[in-house]
C-alpha positions in Angstrom: -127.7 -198.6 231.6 -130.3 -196.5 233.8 -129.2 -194.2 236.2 -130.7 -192.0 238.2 -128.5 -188.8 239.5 -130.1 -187.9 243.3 -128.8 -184.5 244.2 -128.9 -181.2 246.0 -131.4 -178.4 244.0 -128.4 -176.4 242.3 -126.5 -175.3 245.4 -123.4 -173.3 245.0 -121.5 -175.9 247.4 -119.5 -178.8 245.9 -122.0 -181.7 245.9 -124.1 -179.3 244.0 -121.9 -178.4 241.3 -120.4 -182.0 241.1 -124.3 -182.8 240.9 -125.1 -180.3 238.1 -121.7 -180.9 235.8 -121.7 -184.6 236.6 -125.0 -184.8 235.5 -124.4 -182.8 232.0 -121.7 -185.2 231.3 -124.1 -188.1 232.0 -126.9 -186.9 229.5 -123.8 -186.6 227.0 -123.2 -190.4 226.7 -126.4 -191.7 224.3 -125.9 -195.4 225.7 -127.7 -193.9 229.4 -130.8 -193.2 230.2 -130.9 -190.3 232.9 -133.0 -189.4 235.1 -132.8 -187.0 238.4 -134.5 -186.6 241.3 -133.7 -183.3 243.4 -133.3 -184.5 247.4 -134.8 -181.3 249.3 -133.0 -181.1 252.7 -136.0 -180.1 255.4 -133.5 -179.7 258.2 -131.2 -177.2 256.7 -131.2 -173.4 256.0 -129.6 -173.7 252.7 -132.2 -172.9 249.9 -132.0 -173.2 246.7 -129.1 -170.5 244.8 -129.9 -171.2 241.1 -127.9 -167.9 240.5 -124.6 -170.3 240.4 -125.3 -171.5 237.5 -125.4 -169.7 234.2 -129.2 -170.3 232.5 -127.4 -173.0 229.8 -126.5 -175.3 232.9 -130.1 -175.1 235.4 -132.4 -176.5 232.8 -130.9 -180.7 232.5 -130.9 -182.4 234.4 -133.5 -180.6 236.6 -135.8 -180.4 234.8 -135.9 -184.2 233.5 -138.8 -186.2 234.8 -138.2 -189.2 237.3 -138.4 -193.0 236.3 -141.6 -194.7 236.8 -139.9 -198.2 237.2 -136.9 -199.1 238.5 -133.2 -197.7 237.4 -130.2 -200.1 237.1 -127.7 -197.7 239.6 -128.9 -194.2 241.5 -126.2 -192.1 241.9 -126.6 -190.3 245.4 -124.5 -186.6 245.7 -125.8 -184.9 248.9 -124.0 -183.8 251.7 -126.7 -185.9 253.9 -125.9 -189.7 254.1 -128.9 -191.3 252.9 -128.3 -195.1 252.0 -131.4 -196.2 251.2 -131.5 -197.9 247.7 -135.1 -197.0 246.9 -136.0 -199.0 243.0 -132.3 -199.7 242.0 -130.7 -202.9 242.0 -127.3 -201.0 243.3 -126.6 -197.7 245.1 -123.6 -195.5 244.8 -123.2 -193.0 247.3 -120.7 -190.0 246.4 -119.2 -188.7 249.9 -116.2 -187.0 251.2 -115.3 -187.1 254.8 -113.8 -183.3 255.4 -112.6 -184.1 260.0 -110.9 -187.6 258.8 -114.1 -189.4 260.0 -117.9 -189.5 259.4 -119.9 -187.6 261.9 -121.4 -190.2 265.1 -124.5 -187.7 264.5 -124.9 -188.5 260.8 -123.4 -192.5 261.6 -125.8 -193.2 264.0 -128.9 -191.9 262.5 -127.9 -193.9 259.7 -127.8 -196.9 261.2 -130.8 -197.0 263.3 -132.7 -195.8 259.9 -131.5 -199.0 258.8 -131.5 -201.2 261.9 -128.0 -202.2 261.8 -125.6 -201.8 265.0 -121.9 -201.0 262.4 -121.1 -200.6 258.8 -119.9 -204.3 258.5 -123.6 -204.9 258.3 -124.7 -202.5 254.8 -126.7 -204.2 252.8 -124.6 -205.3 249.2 -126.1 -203.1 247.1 -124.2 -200.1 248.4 -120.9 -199.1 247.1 -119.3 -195.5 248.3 -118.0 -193.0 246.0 -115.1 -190.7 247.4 -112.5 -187.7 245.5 -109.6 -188.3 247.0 -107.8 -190.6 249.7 -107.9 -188.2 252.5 -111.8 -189.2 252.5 -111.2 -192.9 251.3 -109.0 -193.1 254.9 -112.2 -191.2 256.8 -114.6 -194.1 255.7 -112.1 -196.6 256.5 -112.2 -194.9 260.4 -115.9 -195.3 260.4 -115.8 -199.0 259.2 -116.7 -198.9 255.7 -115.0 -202.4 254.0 -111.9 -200.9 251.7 -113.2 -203.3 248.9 -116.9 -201.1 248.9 -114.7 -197.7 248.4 -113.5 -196.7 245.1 -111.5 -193.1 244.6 -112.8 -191.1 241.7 -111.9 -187.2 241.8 -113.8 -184.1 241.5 -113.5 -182.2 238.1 -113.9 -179.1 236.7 -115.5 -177.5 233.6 -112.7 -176.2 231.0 -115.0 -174.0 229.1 -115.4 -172.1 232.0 -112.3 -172.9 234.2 -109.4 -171.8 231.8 -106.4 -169.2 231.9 -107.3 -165.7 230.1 -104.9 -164.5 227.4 -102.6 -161.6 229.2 -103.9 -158.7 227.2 -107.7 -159.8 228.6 -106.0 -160.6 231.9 -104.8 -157.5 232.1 -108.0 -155.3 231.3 -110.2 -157.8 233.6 -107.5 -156.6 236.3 -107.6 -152.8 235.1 -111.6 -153.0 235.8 -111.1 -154.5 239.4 -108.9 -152.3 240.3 -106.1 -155.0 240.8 -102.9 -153.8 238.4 -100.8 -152.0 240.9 -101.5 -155.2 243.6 -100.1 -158.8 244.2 -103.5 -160.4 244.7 -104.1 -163.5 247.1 -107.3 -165.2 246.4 -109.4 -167.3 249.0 -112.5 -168.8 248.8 -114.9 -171.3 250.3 -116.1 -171.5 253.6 -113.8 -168.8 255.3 -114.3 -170.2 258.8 -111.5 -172.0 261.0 -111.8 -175.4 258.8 -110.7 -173.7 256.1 -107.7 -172.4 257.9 -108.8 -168.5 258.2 -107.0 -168.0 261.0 -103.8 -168.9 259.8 -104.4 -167.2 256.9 -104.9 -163.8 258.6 -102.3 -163.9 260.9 -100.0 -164.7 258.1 -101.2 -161.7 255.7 -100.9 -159.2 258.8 -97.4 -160.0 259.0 -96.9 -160.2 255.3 -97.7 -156.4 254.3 -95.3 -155.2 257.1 -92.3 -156.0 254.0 -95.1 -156.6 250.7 -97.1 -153.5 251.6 -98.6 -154.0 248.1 -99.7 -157.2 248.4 -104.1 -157.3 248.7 -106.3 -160.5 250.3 -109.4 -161.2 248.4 -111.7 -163.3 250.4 -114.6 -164.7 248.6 -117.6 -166.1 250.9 -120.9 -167.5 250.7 -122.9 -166.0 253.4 -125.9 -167.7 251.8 -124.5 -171.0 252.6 -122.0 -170.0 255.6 -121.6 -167.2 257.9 -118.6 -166.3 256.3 -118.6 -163.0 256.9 -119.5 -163.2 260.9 -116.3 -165.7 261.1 -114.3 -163.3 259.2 -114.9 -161.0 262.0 -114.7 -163.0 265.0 -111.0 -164.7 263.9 -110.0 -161.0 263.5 -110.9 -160.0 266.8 -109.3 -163.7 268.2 -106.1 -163.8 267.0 -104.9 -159.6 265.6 -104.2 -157.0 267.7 -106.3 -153.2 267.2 -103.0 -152.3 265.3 -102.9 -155.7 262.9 -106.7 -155.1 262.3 -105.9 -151.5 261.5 -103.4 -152.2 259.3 -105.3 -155.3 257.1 -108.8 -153.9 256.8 -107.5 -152.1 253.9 -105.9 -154.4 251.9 -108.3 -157.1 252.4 -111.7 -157.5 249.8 -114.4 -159.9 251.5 -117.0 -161.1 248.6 -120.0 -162.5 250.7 -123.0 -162.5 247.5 -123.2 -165.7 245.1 -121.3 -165.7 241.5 -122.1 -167.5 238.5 -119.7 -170.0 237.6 -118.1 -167.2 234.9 -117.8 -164.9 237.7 -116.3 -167.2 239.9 -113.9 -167.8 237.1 -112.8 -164.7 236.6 -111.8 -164.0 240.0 -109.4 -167.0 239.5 -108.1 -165.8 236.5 -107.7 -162.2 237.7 -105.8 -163.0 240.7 -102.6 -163.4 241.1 -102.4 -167.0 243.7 -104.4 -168.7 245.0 -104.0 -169.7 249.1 -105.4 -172.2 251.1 -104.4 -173.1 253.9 -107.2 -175.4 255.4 -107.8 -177.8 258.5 -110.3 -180.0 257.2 -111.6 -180.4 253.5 -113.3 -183.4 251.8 -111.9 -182.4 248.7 -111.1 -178.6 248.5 -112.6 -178.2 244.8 -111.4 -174.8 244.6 -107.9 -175.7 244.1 -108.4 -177.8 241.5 -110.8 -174.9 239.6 -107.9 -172.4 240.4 -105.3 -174.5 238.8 -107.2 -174.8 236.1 -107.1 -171.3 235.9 -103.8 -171.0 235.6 -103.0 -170.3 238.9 -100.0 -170.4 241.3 -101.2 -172.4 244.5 -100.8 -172.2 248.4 -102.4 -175.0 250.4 -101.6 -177.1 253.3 -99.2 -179.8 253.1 -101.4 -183.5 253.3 -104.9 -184.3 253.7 -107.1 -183.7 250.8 -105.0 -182.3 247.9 -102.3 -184.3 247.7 -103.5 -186.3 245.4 -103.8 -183.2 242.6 -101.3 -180.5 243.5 -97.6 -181.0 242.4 -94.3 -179.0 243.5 -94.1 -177.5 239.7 -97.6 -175.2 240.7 -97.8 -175.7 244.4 -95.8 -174.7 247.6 -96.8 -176.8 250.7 -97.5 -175.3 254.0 -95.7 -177.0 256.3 -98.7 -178.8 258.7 -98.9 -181.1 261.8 -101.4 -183.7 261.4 -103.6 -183.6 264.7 -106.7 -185.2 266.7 -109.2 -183.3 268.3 -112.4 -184.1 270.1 -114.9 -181.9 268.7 -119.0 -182.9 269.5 -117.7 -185.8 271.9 -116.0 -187.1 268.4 -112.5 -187.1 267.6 -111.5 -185.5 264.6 -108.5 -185.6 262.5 -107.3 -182.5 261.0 -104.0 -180.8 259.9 -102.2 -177.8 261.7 -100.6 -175.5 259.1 -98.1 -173.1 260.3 -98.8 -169.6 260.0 -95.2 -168.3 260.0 -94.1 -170.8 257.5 -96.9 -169.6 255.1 -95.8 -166.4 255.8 -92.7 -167.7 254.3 -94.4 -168.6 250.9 -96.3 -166.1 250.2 -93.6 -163.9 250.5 -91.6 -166.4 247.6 -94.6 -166.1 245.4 -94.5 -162.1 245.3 -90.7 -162.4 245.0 -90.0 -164.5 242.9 -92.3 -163.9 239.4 -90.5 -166.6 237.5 -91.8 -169.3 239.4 -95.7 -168.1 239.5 -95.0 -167.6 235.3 -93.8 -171.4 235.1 -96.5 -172.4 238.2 -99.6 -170.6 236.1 -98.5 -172.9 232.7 -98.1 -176.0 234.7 -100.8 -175.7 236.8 -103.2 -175.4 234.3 -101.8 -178.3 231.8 -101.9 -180.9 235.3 -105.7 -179.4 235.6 -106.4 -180.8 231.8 -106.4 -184.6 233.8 -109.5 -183.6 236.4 -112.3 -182.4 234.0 -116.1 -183.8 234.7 -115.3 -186.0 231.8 -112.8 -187.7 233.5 -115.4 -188.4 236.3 -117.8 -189.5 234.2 -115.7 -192.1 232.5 -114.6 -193.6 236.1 -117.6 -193.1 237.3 -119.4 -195.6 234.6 -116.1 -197.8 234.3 -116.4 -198.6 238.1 -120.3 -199.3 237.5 -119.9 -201.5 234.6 -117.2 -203.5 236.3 -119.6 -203.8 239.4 -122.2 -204.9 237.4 -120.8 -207.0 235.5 -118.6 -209.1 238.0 -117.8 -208.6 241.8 -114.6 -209.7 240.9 -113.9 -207.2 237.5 -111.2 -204.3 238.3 -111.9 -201.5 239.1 -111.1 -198.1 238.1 -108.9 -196.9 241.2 -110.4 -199.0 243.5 -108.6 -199.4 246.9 -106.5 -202.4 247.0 -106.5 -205.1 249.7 -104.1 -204.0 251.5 -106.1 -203.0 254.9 -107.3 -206.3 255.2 -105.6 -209.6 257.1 -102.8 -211.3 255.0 -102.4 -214.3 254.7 -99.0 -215.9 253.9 -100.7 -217.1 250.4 -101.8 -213.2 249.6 -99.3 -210.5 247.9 -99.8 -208.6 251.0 -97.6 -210.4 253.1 -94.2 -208.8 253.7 -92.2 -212.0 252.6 -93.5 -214.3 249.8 -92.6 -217.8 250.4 -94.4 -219.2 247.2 -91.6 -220.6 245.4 -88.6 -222.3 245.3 -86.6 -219.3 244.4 -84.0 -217.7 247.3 -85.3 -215.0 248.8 -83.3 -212.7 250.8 -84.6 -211.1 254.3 -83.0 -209.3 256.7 -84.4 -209.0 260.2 -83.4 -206.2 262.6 -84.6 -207.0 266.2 -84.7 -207.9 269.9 -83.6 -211.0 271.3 -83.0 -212.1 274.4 -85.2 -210.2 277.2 -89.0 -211.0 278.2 -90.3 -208.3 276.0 -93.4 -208.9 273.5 -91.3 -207.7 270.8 -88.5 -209.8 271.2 -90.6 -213.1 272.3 -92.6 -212.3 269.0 -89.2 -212.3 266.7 -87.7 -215.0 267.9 -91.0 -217.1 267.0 -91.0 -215.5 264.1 -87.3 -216.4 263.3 -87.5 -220.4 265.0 -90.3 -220.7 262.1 -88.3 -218.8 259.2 -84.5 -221.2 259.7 -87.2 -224.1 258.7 -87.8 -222.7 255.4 -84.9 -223.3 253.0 -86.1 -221.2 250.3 -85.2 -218.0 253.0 -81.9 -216.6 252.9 -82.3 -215.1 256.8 -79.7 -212.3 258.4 -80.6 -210.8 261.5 -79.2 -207.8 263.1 -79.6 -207.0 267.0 -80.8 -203.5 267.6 -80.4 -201.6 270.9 -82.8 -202.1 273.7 -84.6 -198.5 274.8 -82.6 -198.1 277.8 -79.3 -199.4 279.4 -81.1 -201.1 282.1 -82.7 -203.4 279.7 -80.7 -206.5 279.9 -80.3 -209.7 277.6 -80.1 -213.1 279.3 -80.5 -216.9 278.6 -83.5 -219.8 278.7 -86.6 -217.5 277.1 -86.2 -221.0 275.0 -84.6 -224.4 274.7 -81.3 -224.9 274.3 -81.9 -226.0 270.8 -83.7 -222.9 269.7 -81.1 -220.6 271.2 -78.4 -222.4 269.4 -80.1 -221.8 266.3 -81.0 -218.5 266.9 -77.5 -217.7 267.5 -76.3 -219.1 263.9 -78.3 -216.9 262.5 -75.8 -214.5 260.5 -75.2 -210.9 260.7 -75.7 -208.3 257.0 -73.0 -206.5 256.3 -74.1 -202.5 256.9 -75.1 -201.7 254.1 -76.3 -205.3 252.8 -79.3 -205.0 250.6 -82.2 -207.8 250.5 -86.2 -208.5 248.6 -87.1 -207.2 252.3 -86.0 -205.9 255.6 -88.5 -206.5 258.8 -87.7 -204.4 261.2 -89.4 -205.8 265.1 -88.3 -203.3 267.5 -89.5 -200.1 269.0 -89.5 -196.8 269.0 -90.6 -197.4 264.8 -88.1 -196.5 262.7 -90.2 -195.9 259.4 -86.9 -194.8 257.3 -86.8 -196.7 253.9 -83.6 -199.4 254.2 -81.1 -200.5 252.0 -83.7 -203.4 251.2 -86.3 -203.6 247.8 -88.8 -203.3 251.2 -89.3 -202.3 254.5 -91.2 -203.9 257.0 -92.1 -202.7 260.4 -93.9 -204.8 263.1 -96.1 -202.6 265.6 -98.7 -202.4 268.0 -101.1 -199.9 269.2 -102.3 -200.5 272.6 -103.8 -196.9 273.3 -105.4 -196.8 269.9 -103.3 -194.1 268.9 -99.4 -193.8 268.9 -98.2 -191.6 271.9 -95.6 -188.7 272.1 -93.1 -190.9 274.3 -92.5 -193.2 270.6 -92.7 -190.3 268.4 -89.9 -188.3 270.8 -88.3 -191.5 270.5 -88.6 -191.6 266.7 -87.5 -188.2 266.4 -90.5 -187.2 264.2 -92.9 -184.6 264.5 -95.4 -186.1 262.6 -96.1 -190.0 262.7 -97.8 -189.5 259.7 -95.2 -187.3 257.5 -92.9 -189.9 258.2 -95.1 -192.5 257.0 -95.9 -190.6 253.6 -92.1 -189.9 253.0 -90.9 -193.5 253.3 -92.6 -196.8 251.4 -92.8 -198.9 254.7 -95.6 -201.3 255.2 -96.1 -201.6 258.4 -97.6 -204.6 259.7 -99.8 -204.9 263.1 -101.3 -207.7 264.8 -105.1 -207.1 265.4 -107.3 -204.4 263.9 -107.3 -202.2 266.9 -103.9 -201.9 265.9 -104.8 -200.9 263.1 -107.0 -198.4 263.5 -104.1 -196.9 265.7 -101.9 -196.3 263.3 -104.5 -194.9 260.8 -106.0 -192.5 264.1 -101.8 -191.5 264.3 -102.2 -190.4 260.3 -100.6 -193.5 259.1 -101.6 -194.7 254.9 -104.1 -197.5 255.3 -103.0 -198.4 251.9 -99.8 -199.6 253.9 -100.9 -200.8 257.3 -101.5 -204.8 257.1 -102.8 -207.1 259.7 -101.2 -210.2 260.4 -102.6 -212.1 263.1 -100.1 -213.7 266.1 -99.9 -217.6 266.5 -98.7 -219.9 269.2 -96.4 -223.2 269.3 -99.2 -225.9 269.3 -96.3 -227.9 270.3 -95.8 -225.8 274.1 -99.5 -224.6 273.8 -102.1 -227.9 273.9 -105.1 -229.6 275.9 
């Protein structure tokens, strides 16, 4: 196979080290032919930062020459969405999606480039390459197809990103300066997307009772203006006496590090704390972990998918929408005081950060470049191959329409076997909701391989009252012999058609719930009404499916933070018997 890796020119971001290590591992495999092609970025400031990288990792792939004819798959890793396909027969594009959503900025340029009015229209050759789910769900808001989108994570290198013995552990910390602290690393971005704000106001408070505890904040201010941020969310959100008290105990690290320096802040500290807003992939946790250190990050959104409870503590967060740029973006909201909380737990309670630091860094052993690689080429083998070949952690089919002959839809009637389904509903009143299950339940009586139940639910308010002839007589006599579960009677499935949502697993093997979104986004009135903060906490703590009828819907529930891996689309019908020419 011929690939060619397109990528940034050795910049100390994270396309540019998943370009440089992704393309080692590629030259490692004797079955490829490599080549790379640098994509220079006239439109930004960035420049080139080869200082990242120690002399054994600048020269390949850099310096290999370019193919003269064409190459089998390019292999695009730039922070600039560029879709063109160029020579190759396919394209992958590796992208993360940081605000929930592609930029309209970077969207629209796109398409015009290509002279297409949405993303339905990409040409086949295209397939999009993503770390983690929170950016799978951000392509699936800007209208990439589910079936073009396959999740392979980040890595990291473990000859450089490892724990240090404690005798060299301690001497590293001896020459810092560090052995009489409890050190908190940072490091990225250091602007309000990577939650500095939060962080700040949650380490002034934390030295009023952990005096000795020190913040070390490593920036890039050849990338970033870390440093001017760092400075302006001081002067936002700390009084005179907070910024007083901090300055001390708090190291900013604005210059670029090789890789072995980077390293060695991780393994010198102490935890590692992140409590961001928006990230695409946040590959600083994972190189921290593998480390061997303790984490801090925000509860959701990108790394979910790689931090457990054994190494990580959660910041409690509120998942949120925001229109930034005439956009909305989706973000999370982690709260200060809780991470307050933590941090204090960490310093307290040196048992846990011993056991965290082992864990952390056996879980990192599963996300090395290698592992990239090998998904990486499994997924373009299988693509190449056949459109229908599995592939490596590809997104099921779930977000499109189900059909009753698909696994997707909430009750199977493929066989002659009994299945069991409870339904918990309105009946009775002119409501969509009710008109919709009693259709739904007129159709079910007529299929003997359903054992049905139903259980009437409470309308939303008193005034809400049932009443007679929304059908024929014949259709409310059967409706009515419909039998009641017991309580706690368990079924294959429970489908639940009534409102406010009540997304709590049942006593069932599944649960269902039937929704709609007018507004395109679920409002406060249902989620008061739900008794959740968070529509989509709820939705990650439960195994619902929830099932909608359009893909406005849809997108409603995915805008509110719900999985698209469990939001379905099943289209409404009509009677053709009531409804004809």
């Amino acid at each position: 196979m011929r690939i060619r890796l397109e990528g940034g020119q050795l910049l100390p971001n994270s396309y540019g080290v998943a370009a440089q290590f992704i393309g080692l591992e590629l030259l490692e495999r004797p079955d490829l032919e490599v080549s790379y092609q640098a994509i220079p970025d006239p439109n930004s400031p960035w420049q080139s930062q080869t200082t990242a990288f120690p002399p054994q990792l600048t020269a390949p792939p850099h310096q290999l020459p370019a193919f003269s004819s064409s190459a089998d798959w390019i292999l695009r890793i730039h922070p600039s969405l560029n879709l063109q396909s160029k020579t190759s027969q396919k394209t992958a594009i590796f992208c993360s999606t940081p605000w929930g959503i592609l930029p309209n900025s970077m969207v629209n340029k796109t398409l015009i480039h290509l002279n297409i009015t949405n993303f339905s229209q990409l040409p086949e050759y295209l397939s999009w390459i993503v770390p983690c789910r929170w950016s799978r769900d951000g392509l699936l808001r800007s209208g990439i197809a589910p079936e073009k989108i396959t999740i392979i994570p980040w890595g990291v290198s473990p000859e450089w990103f490892k724990p240090m013995t404690s005798a060299a552990r301690q001497i590293l910390r001896q020459r810092l300066g560090w052995e009489d602290y409890f050190v908190f690393l940072s490091s990225g971005r250091l602007d309000d997307r990577a939650g500095l704000r939060p962080l700040l106001k949650a380490f002034a408070q934390l030295i009023e009772t952990h005096p000795h505890s020190r913040l070390v904040l490593k920036g890039c201010d050849a990338l970033y203006n870390s440093q001017t941020a760092l400075k302006k969310a001081s002067r936002d959100i700390l009084s005179d006496a907070e910024i007083a008290r901090i300055q001390p105990r708090i190291a900013y690290i604005g210059q670029n590090f090789l890789i072995e320096q980077m390293a060695q802040l991780y393994q010198a500290a102490d935890t590692y704390v992140s409590p961001y807003l928006a990230s695409g992939f946040n590959l600083s946790v994972l190189e921290a972990m593998a480390c061997g250190l303790p984490i801090i990050c925000t509860s959701g959104g990108a790394t979910v998918d790689f931090i457990r409870p054994e190494f990580a503590l959660s910041i409690q967060s509120q998942f949120s929408t925001r229109t930034i740029d005439d956009q909305v973006k989706f973000f999370l909201h982690p709260d200060w005081e809780h991470l307050v909380n933590i941090m204090q737990t960490v310093i307290d309670q040196p048992n846990f950060c011993q056991h965290a630091s082992q864990m952390a860094a056996q879980f990192a052993a599963n996300y090395t470049w290698k592992h990239t690689v090998d998904g990486l080429l499994t997924t373009l083998k299988s693509d190449s191959t056949s459109s229908s070949a599995p592939k490596l952690l590809r997104l099921p089919q779930f977000p499109g329409t189900a059909t009753p002959e698909s696994d997707e839809f909430p009750v199977a009637l493929k066989s002659a076997k009994i299945h069991s389904l409870i339904v918990e509903g309105w009946r009775s009143i002119p409501h969509s909701y009710a008109l919709i299950n009693c259709c739904q339940l007129l159709e079910l009586i007529h299929h003997p391989q359903v054992q049905l139940f139903h259980r009437d639910m409470p309308y939303v308010t008193d005034e809400w009252k049932g009443g007679q002839g929304l059908f024929s007589l014949d259709a409310e006599r059967f409706l009515d012999q419909i039998p009641q579960p017991e309580p706690n009677q368990m079924a294959e499935a429970t489908l639940r058609m009534y409102c406010p949502f009540n997304l709590a697993n049942s006593t069932s093997a599944k649960t269902v719930v039937f929704g709609c979104t007018e507004w395109g986004i679920i409002p406060q009135s249902i989620l008061r009404g739900m008794k959740v903060k968070s529509f989509r906490q709820a939705h990650l703590e439960s195994d619902t499916l929830i099932v909608t009828a359009s893909h406005w819907s849809r997108q409603g529930f995915l805008n509110s933070g719900a999985d698209p891996e469990r939001v379905v689309v099943v289209p409404l019908g009509i009677n053709p018997e009531i409804y004809h020419l």
